[in-house]
NULODREN-760218 format. One record per residue (C-alpha): z, y, x. Coordinates in nm, 2 decimals. Each point is the difference from the previous one (the first is absolute). Example, Ala and Ser with C-alpha at 12.3 -4.5 7.8 and 13.67 -1.06 7.14 Angstrom:
NULODREN-760218
<voro pz="0.78" py="-0.45" px="1.23"/>
<voro pz="-0.07" py="0.34" px="0.14"/>
//
This chain:
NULODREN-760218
<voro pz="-1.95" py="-1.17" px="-12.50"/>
<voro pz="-0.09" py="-0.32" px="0.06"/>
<voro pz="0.13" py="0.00" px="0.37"/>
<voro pz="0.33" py="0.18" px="-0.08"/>
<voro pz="0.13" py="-0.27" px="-0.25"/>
<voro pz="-0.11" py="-0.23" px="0.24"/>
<voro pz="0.25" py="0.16" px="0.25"/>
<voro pz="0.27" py="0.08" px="-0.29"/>
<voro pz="-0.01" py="-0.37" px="-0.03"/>
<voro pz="0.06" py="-0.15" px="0.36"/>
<voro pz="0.28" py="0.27" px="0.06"/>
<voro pz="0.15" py="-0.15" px="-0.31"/>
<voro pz="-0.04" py="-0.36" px="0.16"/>
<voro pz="0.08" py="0.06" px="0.32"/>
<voro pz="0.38" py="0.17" px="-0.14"/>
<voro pz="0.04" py="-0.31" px="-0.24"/>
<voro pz="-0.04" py="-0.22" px="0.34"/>
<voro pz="0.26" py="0.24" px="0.17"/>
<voro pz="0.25" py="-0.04" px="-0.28"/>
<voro pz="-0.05" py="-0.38" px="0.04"/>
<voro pz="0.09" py="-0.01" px="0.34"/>
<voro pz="0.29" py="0.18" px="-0.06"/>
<voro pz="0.16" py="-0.26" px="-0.25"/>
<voro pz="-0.09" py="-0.25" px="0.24"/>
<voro pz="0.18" py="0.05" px="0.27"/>
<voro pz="0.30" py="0.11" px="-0.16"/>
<voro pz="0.04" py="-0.34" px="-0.09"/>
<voro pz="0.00" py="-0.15" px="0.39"/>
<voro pz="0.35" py="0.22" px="0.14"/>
<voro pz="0.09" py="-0.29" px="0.21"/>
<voro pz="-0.24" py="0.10" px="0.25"/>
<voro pz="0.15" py="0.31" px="0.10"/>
<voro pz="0.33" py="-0.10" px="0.16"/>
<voro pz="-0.19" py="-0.27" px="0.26"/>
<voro pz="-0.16" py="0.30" px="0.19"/>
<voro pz="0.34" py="0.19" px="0.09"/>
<voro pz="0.19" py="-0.31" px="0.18"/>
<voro pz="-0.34" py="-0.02" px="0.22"/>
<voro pz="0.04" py="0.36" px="0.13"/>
<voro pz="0.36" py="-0.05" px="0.16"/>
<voro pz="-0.10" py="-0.24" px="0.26"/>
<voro pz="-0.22" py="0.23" px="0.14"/>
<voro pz="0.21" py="0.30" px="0.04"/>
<voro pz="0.24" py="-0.29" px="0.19"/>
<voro pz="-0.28" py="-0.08" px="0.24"/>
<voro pz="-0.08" py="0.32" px="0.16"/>
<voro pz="0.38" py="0.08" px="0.12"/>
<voro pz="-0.04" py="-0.32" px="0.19"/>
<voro pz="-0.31" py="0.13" px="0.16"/>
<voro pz="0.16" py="0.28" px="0.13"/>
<voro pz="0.27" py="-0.18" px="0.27"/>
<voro pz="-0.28" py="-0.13" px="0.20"/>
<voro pz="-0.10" py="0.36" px="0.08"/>
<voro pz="0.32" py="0.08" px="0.20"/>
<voro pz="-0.05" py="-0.33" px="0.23"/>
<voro pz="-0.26" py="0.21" px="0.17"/>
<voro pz="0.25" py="0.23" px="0.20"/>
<voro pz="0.16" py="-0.22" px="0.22"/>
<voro pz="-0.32" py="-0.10" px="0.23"/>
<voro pz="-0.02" py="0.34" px="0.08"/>
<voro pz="0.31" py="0.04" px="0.22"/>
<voro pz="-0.20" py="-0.31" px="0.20"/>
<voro pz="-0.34" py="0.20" px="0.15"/>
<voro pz="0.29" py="0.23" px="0.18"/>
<voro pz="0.05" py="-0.24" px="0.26"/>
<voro pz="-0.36" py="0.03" px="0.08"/>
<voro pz="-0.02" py="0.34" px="0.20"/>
<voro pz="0.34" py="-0.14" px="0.24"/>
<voro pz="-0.29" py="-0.24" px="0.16"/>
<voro pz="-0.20" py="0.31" px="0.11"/>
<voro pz="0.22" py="0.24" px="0.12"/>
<voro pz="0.11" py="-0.20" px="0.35"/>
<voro pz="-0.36" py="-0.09" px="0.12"/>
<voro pz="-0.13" py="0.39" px="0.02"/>
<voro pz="0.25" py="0.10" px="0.28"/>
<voro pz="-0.11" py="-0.29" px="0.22"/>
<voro pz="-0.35" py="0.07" px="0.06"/>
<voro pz="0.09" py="0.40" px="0.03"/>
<voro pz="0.22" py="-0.06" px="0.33"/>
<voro pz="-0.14" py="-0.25" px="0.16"/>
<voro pz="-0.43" py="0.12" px="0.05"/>
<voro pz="0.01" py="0.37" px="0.11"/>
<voro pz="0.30" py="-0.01" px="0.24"/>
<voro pz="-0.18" py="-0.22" px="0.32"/>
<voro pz="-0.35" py="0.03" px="-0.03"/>
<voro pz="-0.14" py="0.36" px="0.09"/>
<voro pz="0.25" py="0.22" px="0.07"/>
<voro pz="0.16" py="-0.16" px="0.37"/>
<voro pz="-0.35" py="-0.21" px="0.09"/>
<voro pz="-0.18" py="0.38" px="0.16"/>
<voro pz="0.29" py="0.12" px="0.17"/>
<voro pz="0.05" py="-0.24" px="0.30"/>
<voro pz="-0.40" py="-0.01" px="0.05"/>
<voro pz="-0.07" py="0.38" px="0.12"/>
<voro pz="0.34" py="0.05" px="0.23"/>
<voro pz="-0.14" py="-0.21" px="0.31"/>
<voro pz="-0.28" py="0.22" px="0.04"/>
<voro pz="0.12" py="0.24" px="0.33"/>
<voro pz="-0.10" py="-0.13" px="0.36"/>
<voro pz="0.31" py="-0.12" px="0.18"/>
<voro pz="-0.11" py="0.17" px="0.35"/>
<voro pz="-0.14" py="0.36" px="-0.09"/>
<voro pz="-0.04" py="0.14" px="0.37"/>
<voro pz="-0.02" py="-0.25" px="0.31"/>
<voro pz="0.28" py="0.00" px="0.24"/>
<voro pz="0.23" py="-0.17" px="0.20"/>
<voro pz="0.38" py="-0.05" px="-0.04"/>
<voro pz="0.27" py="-0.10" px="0.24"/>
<voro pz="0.39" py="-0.05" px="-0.07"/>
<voro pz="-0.07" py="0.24" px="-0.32"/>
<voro pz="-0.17" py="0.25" px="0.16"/>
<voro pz="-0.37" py="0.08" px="-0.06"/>
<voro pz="-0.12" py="0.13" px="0.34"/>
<voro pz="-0.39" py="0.02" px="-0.10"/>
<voro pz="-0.14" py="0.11" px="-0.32"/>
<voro pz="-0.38" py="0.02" px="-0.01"/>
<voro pz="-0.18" py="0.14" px="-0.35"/>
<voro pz="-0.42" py="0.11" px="-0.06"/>
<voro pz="-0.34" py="-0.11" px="0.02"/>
<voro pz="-0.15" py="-0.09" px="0.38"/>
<voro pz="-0.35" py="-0.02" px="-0.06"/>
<voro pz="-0.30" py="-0.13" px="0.24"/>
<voro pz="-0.35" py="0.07" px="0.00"/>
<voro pz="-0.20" py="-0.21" px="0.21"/>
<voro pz="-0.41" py="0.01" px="0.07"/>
<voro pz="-0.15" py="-0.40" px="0.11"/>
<voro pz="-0.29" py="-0.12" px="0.01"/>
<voro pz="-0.16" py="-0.26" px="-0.26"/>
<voro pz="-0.28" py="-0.28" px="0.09"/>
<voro pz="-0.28" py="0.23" px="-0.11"/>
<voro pz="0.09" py="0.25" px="0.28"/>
<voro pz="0.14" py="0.23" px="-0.28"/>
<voro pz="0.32" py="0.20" px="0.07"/>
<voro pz="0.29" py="0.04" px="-0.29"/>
<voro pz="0.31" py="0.12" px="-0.04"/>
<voro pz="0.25" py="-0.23" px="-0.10"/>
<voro pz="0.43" py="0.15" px="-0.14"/>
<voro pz="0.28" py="-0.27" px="0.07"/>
<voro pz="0.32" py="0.21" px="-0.17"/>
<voro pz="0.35" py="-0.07" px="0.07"/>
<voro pz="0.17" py="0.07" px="-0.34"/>
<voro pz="0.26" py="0.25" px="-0.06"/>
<voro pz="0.28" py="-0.27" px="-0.13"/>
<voro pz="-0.01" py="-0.33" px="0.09"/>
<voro pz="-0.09" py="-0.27" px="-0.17"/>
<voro pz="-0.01" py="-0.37" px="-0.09"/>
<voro pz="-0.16" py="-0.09" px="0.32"/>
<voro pz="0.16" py="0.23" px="0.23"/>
<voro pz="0.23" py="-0.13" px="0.25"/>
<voro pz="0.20" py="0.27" px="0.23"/>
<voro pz="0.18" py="-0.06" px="0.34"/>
<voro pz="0.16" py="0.17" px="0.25"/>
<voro pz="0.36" py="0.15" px="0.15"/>
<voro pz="0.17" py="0.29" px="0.07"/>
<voro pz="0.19" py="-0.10" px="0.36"/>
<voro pz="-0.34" py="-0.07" px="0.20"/>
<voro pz="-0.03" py="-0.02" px="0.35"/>
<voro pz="0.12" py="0.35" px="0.18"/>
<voro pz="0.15" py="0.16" px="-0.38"/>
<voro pz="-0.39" py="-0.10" px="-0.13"/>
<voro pz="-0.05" py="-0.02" px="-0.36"/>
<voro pz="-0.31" py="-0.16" px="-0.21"/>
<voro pz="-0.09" py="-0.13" px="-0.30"/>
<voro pz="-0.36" py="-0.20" px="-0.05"/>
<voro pz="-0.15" py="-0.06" px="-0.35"/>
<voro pz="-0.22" py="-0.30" px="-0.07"/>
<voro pz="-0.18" py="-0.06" px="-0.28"/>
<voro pz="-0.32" py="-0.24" px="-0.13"/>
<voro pz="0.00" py="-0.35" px="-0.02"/>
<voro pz="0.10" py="-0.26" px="0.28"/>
<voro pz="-0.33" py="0.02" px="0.25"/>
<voro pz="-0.14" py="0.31" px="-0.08"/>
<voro pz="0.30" py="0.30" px="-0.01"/>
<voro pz="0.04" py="0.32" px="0.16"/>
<voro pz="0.27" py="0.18" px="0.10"/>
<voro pz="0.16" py="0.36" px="0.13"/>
<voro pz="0.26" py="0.02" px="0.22"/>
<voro pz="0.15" py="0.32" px="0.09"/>
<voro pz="0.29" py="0.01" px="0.26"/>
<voro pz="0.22" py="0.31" px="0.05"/>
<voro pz="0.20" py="0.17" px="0.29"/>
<voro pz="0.29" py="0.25" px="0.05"/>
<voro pz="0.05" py="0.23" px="0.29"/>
<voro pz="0.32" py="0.17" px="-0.04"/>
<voro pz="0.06" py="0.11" px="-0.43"/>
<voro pz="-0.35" py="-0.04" px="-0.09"/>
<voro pz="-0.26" py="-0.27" px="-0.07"/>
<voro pz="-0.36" py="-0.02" px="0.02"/>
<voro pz="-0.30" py="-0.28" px="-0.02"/>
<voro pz="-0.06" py="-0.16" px="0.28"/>
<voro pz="-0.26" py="-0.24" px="-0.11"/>
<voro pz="-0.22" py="-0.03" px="-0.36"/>
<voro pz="-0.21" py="-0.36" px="0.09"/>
<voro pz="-0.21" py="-0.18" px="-0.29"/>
<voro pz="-0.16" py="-0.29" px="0.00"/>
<voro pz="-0.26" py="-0.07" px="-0.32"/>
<voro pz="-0.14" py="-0.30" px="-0.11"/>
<voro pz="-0.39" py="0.05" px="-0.05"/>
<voro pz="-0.03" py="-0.26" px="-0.27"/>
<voro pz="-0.37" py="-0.07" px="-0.12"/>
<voro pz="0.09" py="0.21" px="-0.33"/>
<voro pz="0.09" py="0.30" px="0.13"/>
<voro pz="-0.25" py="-0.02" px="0.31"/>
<voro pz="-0.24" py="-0.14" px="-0.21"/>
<voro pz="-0.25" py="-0.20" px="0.21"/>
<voro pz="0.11" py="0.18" px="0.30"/>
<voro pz="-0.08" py="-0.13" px="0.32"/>
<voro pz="0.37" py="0.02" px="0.10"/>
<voro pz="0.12" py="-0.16" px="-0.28"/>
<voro pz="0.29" py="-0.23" px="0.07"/>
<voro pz="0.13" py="0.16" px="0.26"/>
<voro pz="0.28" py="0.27" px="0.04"/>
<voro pz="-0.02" py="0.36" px="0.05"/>
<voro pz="0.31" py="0.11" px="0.26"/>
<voro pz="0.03" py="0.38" px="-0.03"/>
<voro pz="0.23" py="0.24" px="0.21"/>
<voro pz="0.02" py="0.33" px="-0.23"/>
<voro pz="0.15" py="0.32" px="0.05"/>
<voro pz="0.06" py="0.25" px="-0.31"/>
<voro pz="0.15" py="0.27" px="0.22"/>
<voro pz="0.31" py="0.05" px="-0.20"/>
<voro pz="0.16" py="0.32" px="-0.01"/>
<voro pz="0.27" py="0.06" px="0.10"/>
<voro pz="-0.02" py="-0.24" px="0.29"/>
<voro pz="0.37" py="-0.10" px="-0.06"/>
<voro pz="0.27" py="0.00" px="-0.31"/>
<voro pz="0.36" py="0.03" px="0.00"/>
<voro pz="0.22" py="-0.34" px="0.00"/>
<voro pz="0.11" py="-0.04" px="-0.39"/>
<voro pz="-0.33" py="0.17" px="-0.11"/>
<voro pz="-0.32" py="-0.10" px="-0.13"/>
<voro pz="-0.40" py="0.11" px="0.08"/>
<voro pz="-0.13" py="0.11" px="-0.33"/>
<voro pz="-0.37" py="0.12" px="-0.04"/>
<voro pz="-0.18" py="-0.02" px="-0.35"/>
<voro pz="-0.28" py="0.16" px="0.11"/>
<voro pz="-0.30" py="-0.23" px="0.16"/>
<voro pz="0.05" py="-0.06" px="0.36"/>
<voro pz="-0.30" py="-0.16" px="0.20"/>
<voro pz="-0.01" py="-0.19" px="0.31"/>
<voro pz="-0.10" py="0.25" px="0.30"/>
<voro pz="-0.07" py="-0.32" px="0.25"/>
<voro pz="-0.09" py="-0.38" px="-0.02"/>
<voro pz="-0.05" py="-0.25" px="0.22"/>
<voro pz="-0.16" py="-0.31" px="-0.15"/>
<voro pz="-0.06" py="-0.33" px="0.15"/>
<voro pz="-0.09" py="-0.38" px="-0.11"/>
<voro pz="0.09" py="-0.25" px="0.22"/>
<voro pz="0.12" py="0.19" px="0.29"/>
<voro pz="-0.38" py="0.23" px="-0.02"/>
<voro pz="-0.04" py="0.31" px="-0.15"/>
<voro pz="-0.14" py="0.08" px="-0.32"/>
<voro pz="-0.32" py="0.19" px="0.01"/>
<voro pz="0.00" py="0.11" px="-0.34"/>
<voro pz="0.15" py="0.30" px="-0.19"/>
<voro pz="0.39" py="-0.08" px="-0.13"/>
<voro pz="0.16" py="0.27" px="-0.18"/>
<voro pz="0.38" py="0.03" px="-0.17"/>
<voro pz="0.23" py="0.19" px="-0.18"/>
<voro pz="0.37" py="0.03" px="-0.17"/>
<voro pz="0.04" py="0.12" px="-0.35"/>
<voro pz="0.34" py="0.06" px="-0.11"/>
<voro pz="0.16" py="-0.15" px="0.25"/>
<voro pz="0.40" py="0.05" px="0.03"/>
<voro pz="0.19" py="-0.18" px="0.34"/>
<voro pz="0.34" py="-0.05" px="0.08"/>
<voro pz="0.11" py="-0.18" px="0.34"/>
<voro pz="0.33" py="0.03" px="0.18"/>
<voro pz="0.21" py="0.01" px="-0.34"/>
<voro pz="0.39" py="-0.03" px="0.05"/>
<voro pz="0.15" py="0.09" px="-0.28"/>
<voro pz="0.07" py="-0.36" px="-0.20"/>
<voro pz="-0.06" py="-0.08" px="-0.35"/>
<voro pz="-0.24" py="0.23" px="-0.03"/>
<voro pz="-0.31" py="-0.13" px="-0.21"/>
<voro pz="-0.19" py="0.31" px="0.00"/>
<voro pz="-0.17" py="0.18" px="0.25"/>
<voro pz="0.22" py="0.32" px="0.17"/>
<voro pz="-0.05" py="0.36" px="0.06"/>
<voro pz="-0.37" py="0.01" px="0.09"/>
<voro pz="-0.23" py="0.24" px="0.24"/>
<voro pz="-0.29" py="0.14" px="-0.17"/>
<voro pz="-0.35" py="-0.08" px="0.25"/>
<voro pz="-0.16" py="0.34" px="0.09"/>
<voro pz="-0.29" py="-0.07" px="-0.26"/>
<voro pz="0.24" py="0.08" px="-0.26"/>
<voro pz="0.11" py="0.31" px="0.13"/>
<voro pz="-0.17" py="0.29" px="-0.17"/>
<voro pz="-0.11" py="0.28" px="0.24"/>
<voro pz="0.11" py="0.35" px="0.01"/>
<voro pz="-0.33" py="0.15" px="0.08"/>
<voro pz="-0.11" py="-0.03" px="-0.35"/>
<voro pz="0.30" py="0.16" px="-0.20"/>
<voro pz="0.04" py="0.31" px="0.28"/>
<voro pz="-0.42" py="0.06" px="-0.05"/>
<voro pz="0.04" py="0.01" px="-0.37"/>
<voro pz="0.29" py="0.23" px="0.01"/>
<voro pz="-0.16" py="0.25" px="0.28"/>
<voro pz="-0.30" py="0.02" px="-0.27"/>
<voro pz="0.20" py="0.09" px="-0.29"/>
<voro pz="0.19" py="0.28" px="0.20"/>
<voro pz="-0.34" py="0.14" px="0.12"/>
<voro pz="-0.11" py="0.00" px="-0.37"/>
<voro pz="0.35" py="0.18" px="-0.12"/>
<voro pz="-0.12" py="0.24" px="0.26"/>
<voro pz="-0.32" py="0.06" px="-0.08"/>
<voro pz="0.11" py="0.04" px="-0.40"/>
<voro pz="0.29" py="0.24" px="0.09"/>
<voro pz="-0.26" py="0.23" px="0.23"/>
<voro pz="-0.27" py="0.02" px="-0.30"/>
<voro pz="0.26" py="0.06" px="-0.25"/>
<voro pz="0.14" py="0.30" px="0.23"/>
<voro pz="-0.36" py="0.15" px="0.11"/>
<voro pz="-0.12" py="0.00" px="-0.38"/>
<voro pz="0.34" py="0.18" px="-0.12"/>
<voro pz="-0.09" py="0.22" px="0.23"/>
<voro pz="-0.33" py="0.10" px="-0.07"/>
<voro pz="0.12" py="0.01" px="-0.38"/>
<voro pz="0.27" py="0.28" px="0.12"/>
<voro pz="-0.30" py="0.23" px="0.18"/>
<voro pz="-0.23" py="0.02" px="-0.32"/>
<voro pz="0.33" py="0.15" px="-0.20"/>
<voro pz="0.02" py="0.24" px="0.23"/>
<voro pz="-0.36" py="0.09" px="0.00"/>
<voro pz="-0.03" py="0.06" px="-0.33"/>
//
């Protein structure tokens, strides 16, 4: 009981002190008509804040002039780097391959009386300072080359024509000259002469070496003698059927052997302008025989025979047991 008059009581104080309050400030009106005069200034200053905002679009139109400085650079580097460099540097470097002379010949008021193609090789046996014997090849090539130098003429004395080919360095060359003659239509070879140098390389530590070889050779070309305006064509292997060999005037004991491999030759040529060899004549070598094809085809008719006679004996024999039975 105690406790709840206690509280009875302070909920009667604390309305008294309410109601106080009240008739206090009553009394002081004068305060409220400061506050509203302070409030219109403020709704002044924010439209003024707003004006600043719009001063923000006209830098924009400025950063468009940017990108007009890049645009011009970016065609200048595309046309100028590709177009010289790799494309036209290759082409000029692989077109001067081709040898200039690809047969050896010789030429005279635009006509190319002698034309000469194919390998002449040599094989020849010397003796070294240990009283060995080798065999030493000296090849003429089949084109000439760098160091190949070619003379001769196609009016020689009594209608003679030749051509000689040189080739090695100054000192220590060799050479084959061939000279031609004409009896009537046709031409023939009248003299195949070579002279080798036997170097110390290839005749290594001969006893001849240094000197030079002379040889006199004979391939026994057949057909003796081609038609004027023709050429002597042979791509099989033709070897030399004589030689006379000699060094310094004495002969040479020792073996010498030679042949021609793929060897074309024109002499006697009259027709002008003409860079190529002419109508050629085969050598016999290429000829094929006829005894070959006429055996094979005798066989095979012997062996129709002999099929066509066992077919007709065992028809026969077949007929004989019908009628037996």
């Amino acid at each position: 009981m105690a406790k709840l008059f206690a509280f009875a009581f302070a909920l009667l104080f604390a309305c008294g002190s309410v109601i106080g309050q009240d008739d206090t400030t009553i009394e002081p009106d004068t305060t409220l008509p400061p506050e509203p005069p302070t409030t219109v200034p403020l709704t002044t200053e924010a439209p003024i804040t707003e004006p600043p905002a719009t001063t923000t679009a006209p830098p924009e139109p400025e950063t468009t002039t940017a990108p007009e400085t890049t645009v011009p650079p970016e065609p200048e580097t595309t046309t100028a780097a590709p177009v010289p460099d790799t494309t036209t540097a290759p082409v000029p470097v692989t077109t001067p391959a081709p040898e200039a002379n690809y047969n050896y010949n010789i030429t005279e008021n635009n006509v190319t009386c002698i034309m000469i193609e194919g390998a002449v090789t040599f094989l020849v046996n010397y003796t070294t300072v240990n009283n060995e014997t080798k065999t030493a090849t000296v090849v003429l090539p089949k084109h000439p080359k760098a160091n190949s130098v070619i003379t001769g003429t196609c009016n020689g004395t009594d209608g003679q024509e030749e051509i000689q080919v040189t080739w090695g360095p100054a000192g220590q060359s060799s050479s084959v000259k061939v000279e031609f003659g004409v009896k009537g239509d046709s031409w023939s070879v009248s003299s195949f002469v070579a002279n080798l140098f036997m170097d110390p390389v290839t005749f290594a530590n001969g006893t001849d070496a240094g000197k030079t070889l002379s040889l006199d050779v004979d391939y026994g070309f057949s057909p003796l003698s081609v038609p004027v305006n023709h050429s002597f064509n042979c791509h099989s292997s033709l070897s030399a059927v004589n030689i006379t060999a000699t060094i310094g005037g004495a002969p040479y004991s020792l073996g010498v052997s030679s042949k021609l491999d793929g060897i074309h030759i024109q002499a006697y040529n009259m027709v002008p302008y003409e860079p190529d060899f002419v109508s050629s004549v085969h050598c016999s070598a290429d000829e094929i025989s006829d005894v070959v094809p006429i055996a094979v085809g005798c066989a095979l008719a012997a062996l129709v025979v002999i099929v066509l006679i066992a077919y007709l004996v065992g028809r026969r024999r077949r007929s004989a047991a019908y009628q037996s039975v």
